[in-house]
Structure formats: structure tokens, C-alpha cells
C-alpha positions, 0 to 999 in steps of 0.5 A: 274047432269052436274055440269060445274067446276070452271076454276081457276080464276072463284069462281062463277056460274051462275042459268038462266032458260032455258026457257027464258034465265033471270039470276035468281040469282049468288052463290058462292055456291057448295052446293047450284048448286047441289040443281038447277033444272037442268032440268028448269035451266041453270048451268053456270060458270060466266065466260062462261056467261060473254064470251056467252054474250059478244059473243052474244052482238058482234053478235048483233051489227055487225048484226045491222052495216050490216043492216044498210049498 
């Protein structure tokens, strides 16, 4: 299991289903990823989810500017 390890400033993971991409759900809990499906779910470290989707919200919106140029 690819388990993403903790940068130091970060305590947490985040579980999204592949498929769709929803959060299922956030653990602080080593035991409770080595559990995760990780062929249904996402195993991610809050940090990478939170820079993926500022990423992706930056994208969006400079998409949505030229657009409407």
C-alpha cells in the first residue's frame, strides 16, 4: 500500500473515492489508512488536498476570466 507520508507540519489524511472524486472523510489515524481501499479511495495528505485544490480553484477561475473575455 502507497501510503503518502506526513510532511511535518501536517497530522492528517484525507480518504476521496476515486471515482468521483467526494471526500469521504479526514483521520488523524495511522491505523485507520492502512485499512482504506486503496483500490476504491484516494489516500492523500491534508496538505497535498488543500494545495490539489486551490490548484484546481485557480484554474477554474482563470478559465472562467478568459472566457469571458
Amino acid at each position: 500500500m502507497n501510503i503518502p507520508k506526513l510532511e511535518p507540519w501536517c497530522n492528517s489524511w484525507i480518504i476521496s473515492c476515486k471515482d468521483t472524486g467526494e471526500v469521504l472523510f479526514e483521520t488523524y489515524s495511522i491505523d485507520v489508512v492502512n485499512r482504506i481501499s486503496q483500490t476504491r479511495c484516494i489516500v492523500k495528505t491534508a496538505y497535498k488536498h488543500l494545495t490539489d485544490l486551490n490548484k484546481t480553484l485557480r484554474e477554474e477561475k482563470e478559465n472562467e476570466t478568459n472566457a469571458n473575455r
